[in-house]
C-alpha positions in Angstrom: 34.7 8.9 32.3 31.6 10.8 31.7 28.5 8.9 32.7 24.6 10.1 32.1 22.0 9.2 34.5 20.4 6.3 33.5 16.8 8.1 32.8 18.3 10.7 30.2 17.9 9.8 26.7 20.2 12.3 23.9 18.7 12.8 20.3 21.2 13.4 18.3 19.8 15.3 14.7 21.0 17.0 11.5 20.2 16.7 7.9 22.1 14.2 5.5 25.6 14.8 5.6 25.9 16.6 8.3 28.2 14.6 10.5 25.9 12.8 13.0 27.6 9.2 13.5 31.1 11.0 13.7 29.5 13.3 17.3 27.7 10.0 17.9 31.3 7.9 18.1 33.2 11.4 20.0 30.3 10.3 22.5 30.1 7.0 23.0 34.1 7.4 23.4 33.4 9.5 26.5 30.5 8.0 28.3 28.9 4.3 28.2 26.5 4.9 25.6 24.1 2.7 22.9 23.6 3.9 19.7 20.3 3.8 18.3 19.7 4.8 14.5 16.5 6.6 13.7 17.2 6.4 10.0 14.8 5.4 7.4 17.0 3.8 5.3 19.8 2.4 7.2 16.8 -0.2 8.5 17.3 -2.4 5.5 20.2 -5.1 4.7 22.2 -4.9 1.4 21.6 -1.0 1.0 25.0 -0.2 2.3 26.6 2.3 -0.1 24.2 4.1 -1.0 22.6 4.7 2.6 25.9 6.0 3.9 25.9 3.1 6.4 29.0 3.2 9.0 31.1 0.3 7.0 32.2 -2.9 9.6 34.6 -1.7 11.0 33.3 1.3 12.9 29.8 -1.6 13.8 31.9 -3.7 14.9 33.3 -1.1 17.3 30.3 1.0 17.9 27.2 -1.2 17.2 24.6 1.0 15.8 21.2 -0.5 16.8 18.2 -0.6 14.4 20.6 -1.0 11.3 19.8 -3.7 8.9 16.8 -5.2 10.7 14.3 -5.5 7.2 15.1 -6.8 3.9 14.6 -4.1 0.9 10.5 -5.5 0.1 9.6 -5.6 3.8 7.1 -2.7 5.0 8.2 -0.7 8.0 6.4 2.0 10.0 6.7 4.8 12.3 5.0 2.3 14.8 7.4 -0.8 14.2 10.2 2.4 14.9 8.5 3.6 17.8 7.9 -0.1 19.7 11.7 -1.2 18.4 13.4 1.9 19.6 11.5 1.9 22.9 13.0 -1.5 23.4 16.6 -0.7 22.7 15.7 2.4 25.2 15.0 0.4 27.8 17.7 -1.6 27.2 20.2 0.8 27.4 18.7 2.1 30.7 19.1 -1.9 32.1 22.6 -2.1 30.9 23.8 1.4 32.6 24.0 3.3 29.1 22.9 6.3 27.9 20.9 5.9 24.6 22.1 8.1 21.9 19.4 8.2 19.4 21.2 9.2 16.2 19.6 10.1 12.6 17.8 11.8 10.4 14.7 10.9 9.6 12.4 13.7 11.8 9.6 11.9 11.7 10.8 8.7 13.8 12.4 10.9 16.5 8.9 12.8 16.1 7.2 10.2 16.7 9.4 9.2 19.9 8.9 12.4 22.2 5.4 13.4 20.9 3.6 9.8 19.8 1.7 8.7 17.1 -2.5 8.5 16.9 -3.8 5.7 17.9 -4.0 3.7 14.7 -4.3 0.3 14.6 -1.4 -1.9 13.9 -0.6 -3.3 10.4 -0.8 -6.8 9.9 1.3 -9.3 7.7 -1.6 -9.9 5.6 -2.4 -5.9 5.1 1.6 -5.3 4.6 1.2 -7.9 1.9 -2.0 -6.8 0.2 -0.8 -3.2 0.2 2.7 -4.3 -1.1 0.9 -6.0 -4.2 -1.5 -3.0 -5.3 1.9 -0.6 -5.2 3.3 -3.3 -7.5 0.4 -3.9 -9.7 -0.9 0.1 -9.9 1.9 3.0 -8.7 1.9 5.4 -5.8 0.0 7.9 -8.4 -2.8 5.5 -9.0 -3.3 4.6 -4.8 -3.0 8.9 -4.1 -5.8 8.8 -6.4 -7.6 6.3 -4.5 -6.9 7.9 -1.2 -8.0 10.9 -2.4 -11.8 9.8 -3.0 -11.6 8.0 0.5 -9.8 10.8 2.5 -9.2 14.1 0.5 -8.1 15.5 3.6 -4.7 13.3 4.3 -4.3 12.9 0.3 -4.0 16.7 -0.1 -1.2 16.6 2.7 0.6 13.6 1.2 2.7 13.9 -2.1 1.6 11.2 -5.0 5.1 10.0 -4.6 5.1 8.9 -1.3 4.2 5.2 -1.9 4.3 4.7 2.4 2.3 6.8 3.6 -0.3 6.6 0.8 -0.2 2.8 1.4 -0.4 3.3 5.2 -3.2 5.5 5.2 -5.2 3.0 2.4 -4.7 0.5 5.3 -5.6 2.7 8.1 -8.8 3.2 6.6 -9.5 -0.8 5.7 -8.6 -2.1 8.8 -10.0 0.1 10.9 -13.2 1.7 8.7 -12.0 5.1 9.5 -10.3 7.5 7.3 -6.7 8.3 8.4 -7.8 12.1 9.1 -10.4 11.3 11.3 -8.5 9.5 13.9 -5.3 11.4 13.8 -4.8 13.5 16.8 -5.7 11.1 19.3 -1.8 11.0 20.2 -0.8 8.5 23.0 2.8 9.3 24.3 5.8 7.0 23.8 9.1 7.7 25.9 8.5 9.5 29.6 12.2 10.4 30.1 14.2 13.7 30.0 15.5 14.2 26.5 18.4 16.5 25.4 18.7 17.3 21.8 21.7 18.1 19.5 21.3 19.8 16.0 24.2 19.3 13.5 23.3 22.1 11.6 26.5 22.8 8.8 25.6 25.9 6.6 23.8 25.2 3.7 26.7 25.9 0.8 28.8 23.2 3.0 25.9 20.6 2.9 25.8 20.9 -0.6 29.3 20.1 -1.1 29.4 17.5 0.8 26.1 15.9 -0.2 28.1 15.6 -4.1 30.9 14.4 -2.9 29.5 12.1 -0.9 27.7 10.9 -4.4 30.9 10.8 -6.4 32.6 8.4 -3.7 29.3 6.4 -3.4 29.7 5.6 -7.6 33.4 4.9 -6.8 33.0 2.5 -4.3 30.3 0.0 -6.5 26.9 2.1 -5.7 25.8 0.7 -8.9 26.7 -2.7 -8.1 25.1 -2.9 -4.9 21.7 -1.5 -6.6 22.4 -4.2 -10.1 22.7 -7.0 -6.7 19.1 -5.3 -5.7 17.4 -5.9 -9.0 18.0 -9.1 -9.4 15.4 -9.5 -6.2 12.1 -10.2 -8.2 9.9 -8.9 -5.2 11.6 -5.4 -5.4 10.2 -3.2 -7.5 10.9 0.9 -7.9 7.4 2.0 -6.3 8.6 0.6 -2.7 9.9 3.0 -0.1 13.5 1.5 0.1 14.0 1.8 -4.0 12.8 5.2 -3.1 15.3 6.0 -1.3 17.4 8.8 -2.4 20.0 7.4 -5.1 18.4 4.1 -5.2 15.6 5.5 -7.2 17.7 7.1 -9.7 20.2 4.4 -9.9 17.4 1.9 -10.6 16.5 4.3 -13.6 19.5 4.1 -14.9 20.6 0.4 -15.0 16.5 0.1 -16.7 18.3 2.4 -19.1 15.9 5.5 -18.5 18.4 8.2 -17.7 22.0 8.8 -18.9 25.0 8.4 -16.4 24.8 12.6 -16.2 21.6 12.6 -15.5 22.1 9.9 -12.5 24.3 11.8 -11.0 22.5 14.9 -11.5 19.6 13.8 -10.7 20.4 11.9 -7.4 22.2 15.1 -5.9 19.9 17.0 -6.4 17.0 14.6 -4.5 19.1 14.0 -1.9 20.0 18.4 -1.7 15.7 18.4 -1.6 15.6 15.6 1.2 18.4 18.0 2.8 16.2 21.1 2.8 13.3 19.3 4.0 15.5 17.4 7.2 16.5 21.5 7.8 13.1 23.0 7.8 12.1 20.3 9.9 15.0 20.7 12.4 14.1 24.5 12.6 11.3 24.3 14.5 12.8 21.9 17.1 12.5 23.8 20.3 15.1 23.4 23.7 18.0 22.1 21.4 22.2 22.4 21.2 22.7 23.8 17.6 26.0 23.2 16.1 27.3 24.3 13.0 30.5 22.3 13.4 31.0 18.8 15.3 31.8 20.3 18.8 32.2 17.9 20.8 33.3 19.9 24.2 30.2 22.4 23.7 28.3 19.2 23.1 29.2 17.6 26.8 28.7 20.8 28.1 25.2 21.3 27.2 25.2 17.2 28.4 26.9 17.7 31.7 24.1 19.6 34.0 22.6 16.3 33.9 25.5 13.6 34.4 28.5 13.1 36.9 31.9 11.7 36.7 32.0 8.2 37.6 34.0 7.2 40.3 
């Protein structure tokens, strides 16, 4: 069997759809691995279907670590990924595995080779606070907001990104400085070699899939799963997991806002938009294996230089 040195940590990348926990499984069936998610969405319990999540089965086989860890209302950071996945690093390195970060969520794995600026931690009563005025106002209404505090960072963040608008709101009470002025004050988070795998299908193939994928999702109770969600009176459709790609739509839908086309429609095409941003992301990742195809011999190739077999 394959083994990695203990201090060698693999990122493991590609947009949605691309084939990332089938590699990730070819892997961990070669060398002793831990599978560690980086997925924004995969963090929260009872958003199965419509995440993607490997079913119980293939967990129960190959655990995948930071996979249902928040319920749907709770907040959850960059940071609160960053400390967590540093833990299940370490971990792996104690146990003899080789951690196999896999997802798609750029930021998080971002965040994990470069670091994040040093701003402070949120608390359980600023989670809470900033949780209400989403529910009370709308993402639109806090940008707005942001803007007048920090032009700068509301300019670079979308009005429909409820997190980061809310993040930066509490950047700037707790600390009393505005989210642009203390970015760039980076402080490093993992000090070990990394090698990095792109699944990178063409872009005509993504988009088949991503549909598909959809079609199967409505088959197999999608819409149940999100009716089970909204009978949670603390979620509501302006917090980052109802934002989630699907969930959004599918909320719409059962308030009776869009049609059954237009659901569909409308939630391949968001998750075909969050599949061009994961790409141009991915693009300018530097030093990386890029696969257009689940190779899993060019893959432990570009692994071997640094492992040996085990005795």
């Amino acid at each position: 069997m394959l083994q990695t040195p203990n201090q060698t940590v693999v990122f493991l990348m590609g947009p949605t759809a691309s084939g990332k926990t089938n590699l990730a499984i070819q892997l961990a069936d070669t060398f002793k691995a831990r599978i560690i998610s980086v997925d924004s969405a995969l963090i929260y319990k009872g958003m199965d279907i419509g995440t993607a999540k490997p079913d119980k089965t293939i967990l129960e086989k190959y655990p995948h670590h930071l996979i249902n860890i928040c319920n749907p209302e709770d907040t959850y950071s960059a940071f609160d990924f960053m400390r967590d996945a540093n833990k299940q690093i370490e971990t792996a390195f104690k146990n003899g595995e080789t951690p196999i970060l896999v997802g798609g969520t750029s930021f998080y794995f971002n965040a994990l080779e470069h670091g994040l600026s040093n701003l402070p931690e949120s608390t359980k009563a600023s989670k809470e606070k900033f949780n209400q005025l989403l529910h009370d106002k709308s993402s639109a209404i806090l940008h707005k907001d942001l803007k007048k505090i920090d032009p700068q960072a509301a300019n670079r963040i979308h009005p429909n990104d409820s997190q980061r608008i809310t993040r930066a709101l509490e950047v700037f009470e707790l600390s009393g400085k505005t989210l642009s002025e203390l970015q760039g004050n980076k402080q490093p988070s993992i000090n070990h070699p990394i090698k990095k795998i792109i699944l990178m299908p063409k872009r005509a193939e993504l988009h088949k899939r991503i549909e598909a994928r959809f079609l199967s999702m409505l088959e197999n109770g999608f819409l149940e799963e999100v009716k089970t969600l909204k009978q949670n009176p603390n979620l509501h459709e302006n917090l980052p997991s109802i934002r989630c790609v699907g969930y959004r739509q599918a909320w719409q839908y059962l308030n009776g806002e869009i049609s059954k086309t237009d659901l569909i429609e409308k939630a391949i095409i968001a998750t075909r938009q969050l599949c061009k941003r994961q790409s141009t992301w991915l693009r300018n990742e530097e030093n990386a294996l890029v696969l257009a195809t689940n190779n899993i011999k060019t893959t432990l190739q570009f692994i071997k230089p640094c492992a040996h077999l085990s005795s």
